[in-house]
N, C-alpha and C positions, 0 to 999 in steps of 0.2 A: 772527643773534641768536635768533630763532625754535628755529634748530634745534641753540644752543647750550642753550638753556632746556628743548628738547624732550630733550635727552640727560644733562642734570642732574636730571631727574625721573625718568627712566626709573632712572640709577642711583637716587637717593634710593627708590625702589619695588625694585629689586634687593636694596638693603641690609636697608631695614624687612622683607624676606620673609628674606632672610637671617638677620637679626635674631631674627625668629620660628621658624624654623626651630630654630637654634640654642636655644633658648629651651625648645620645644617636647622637643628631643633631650636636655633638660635635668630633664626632667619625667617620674620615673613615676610612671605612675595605679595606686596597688595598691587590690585590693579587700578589705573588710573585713566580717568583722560582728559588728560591736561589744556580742554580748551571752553573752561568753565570756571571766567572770572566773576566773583573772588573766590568759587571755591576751592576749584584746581586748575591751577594755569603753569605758566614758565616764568621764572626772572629773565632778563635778556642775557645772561650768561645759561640759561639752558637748567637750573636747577627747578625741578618740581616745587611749587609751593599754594600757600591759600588756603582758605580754613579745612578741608578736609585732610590735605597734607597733614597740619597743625594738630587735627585730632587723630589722625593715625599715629602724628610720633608721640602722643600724650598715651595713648593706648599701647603702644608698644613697649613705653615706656612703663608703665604697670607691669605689662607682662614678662619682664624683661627679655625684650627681643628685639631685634634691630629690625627697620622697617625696609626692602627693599623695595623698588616701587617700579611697575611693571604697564608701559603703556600701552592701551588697546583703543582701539577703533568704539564707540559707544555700544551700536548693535550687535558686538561683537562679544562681549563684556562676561554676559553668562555661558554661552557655547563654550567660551574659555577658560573660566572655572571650572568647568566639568572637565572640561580635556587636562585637569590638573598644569595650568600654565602658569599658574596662583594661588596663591591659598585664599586670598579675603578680595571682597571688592569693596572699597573704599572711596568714594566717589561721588556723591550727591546720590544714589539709589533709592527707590523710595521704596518702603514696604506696601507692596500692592495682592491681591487673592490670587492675580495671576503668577506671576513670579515666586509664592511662596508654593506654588506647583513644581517646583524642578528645583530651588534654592532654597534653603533656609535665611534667619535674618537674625540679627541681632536687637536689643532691643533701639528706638530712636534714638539718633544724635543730636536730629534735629528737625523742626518742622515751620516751613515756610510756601507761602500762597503762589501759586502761576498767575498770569494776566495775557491779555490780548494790547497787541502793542501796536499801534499803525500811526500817520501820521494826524498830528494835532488839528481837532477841526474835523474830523470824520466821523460823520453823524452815525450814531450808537445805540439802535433799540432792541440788540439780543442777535443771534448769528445771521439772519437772512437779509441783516442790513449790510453785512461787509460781501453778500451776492457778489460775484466776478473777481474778486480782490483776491492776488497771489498771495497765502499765507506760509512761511517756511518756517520749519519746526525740527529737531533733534532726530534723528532714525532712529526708531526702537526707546521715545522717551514716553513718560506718562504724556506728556505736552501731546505730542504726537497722536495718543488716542481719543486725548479729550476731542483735539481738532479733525480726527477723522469719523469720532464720534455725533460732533454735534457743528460743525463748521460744512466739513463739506456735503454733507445732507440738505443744508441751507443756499448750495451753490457755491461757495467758497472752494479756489482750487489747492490744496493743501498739498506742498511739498518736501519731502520728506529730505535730509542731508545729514551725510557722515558728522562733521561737527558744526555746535551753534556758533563757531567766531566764523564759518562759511554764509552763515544764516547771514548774518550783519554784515559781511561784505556784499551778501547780494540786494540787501534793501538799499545800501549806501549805492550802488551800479545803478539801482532804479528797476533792479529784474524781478524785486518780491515789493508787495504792498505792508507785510508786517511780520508780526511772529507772534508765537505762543509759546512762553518759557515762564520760568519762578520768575519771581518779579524783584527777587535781589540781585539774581544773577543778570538779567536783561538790564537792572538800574546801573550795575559795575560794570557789569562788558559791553552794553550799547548807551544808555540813556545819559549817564554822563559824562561820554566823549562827545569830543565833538561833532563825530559822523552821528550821531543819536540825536542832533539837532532838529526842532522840529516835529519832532515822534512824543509820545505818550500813550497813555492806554486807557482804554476803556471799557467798560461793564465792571463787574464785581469782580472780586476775589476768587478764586477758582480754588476749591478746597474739594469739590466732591470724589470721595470714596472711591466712586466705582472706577474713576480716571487714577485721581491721586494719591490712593493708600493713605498710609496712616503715620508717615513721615519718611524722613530719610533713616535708613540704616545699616551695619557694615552686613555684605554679604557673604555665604560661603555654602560650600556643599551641604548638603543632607547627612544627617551622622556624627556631624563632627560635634557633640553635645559637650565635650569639655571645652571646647575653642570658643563655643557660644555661651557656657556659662562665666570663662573667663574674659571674655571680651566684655558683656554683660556687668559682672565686676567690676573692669576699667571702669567702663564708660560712669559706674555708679558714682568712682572712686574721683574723677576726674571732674566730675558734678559736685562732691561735695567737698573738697578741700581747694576749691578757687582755680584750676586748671582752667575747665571749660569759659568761666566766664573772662579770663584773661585773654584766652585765645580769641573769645568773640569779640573783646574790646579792640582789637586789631583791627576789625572787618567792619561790624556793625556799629551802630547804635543802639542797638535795640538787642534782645534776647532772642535768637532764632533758635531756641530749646521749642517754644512752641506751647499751646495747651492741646 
């Protein structure tokens, strides 16, 4: 009897780990940082959303898995997929040479140009004209290297902050002269509010390579090659049976798949 009772527990504790298991295999932790409108922000009830939200749960939704979503500080982003605090970074990321030094990537979801943004009327012939002007940029974003790459060499004093809606409260204060970000996210989160009065950008398109990769795409550790070939899949799957372009009709006007 004893050891009829001892082997029906034993399974009932085989199953619940199974159970969990299962569960667990069912669950991706993707990481976010929700202050990068339109692509990842908050509703004012506090729910993640915006178009990378959007394609995560399109992708999760292929793989069938439930998408958990895990907020981080931006510079903090890959430290923390290494320390397994997530499984994928989901996020605006761009696939850059450096970064695929320590992460892997997925293939693009999507691909859109950065700008220099200052106020309208501020004469524009290449970085040594914006000389002394406060430029505030993402910690640890491609933005970020372009402007330490080619701004503050030119005299430009570039500063660096946790998130870009910090960025915009501080041109809106009067403490930054501008910023350097994608130019859809700076048009939804700064240029068509109201505090974005005034501002606009200048010089070219900002697309080089050695700053901005080769698009956005999902992140995750090194190894994981079935996670990347099925992510990979989604994202094909999601492209060609009308998902993707739905979602962007949300956001965009335009195709920010990219060439």
């Amino acid at each position: 009897m004893q050891r009829r009772f001892l082997l029906g527990s034993l399974a009932a504790v085989a199953l619940l780990a199974t159970g969990a298991a299962h569960a667990q295999n069912n669950v991706l932790r993707v990481a976010i940082d929700a202050t990068y409108e339109p692509f990842t922000y908050k509703t004012p009830d506090g729910k993640p959303t915006g178009f990378d939200v959007d394609i995560a749960e399109a992708i999760c939704a292929k793989l069938n898995r439930k998408c958990v979503y895990v907020e981080q500080v931006w510079d903090s982003m890959i430290p923390g997929l290494q320390a397994r605090k997530y499984d994928v970074i989901i996020s605006s990321m761009s696939i850059t040479d450096e970064r695929l030094k320590v992460v892997d990537f997925s293939d693009k979801y999507y691909k859109t140009p950065s700008g220099i943004v200052v106020k309208e009327g501020t004469p524009y012939s290449g970085p040594a004209s914006l000389k002394g002007k406060k430029i505030g940029v993402l910690k640890g974003s491609t933005q970020e290297k372009y402007a330490m790459g080619e701004l503050k060499p030119a005299g430009v004093q570039v500063i660096p902050y946790e998130a870009q809606d910090q960025v915009y409260l501080d041109i809106k204060a009067g403490r930054l002269d501008g910023t350097v970000a994608d130019k859809v996210e700076v048009t939804g989160g700064f240029l068509s509010k109201p505090e974005g009065k005034g501002y606009g950008f200048v010089g070219p398109d900002l697309y080089d390579v050695k700053y901005f990769g080769y698009g956005v795409g999902v992140a995750m550790r090194k190894g994981q090659d079935k996670l990347k070939a099925d992510i990979n899949a989604a994202i094909k799957a999601i492209r060609a049976d009308g998902t993707y372009d739905k979602i962007a009709k949300k956001y965009f006007n335009f195709d920010p798949y990219g060439n």
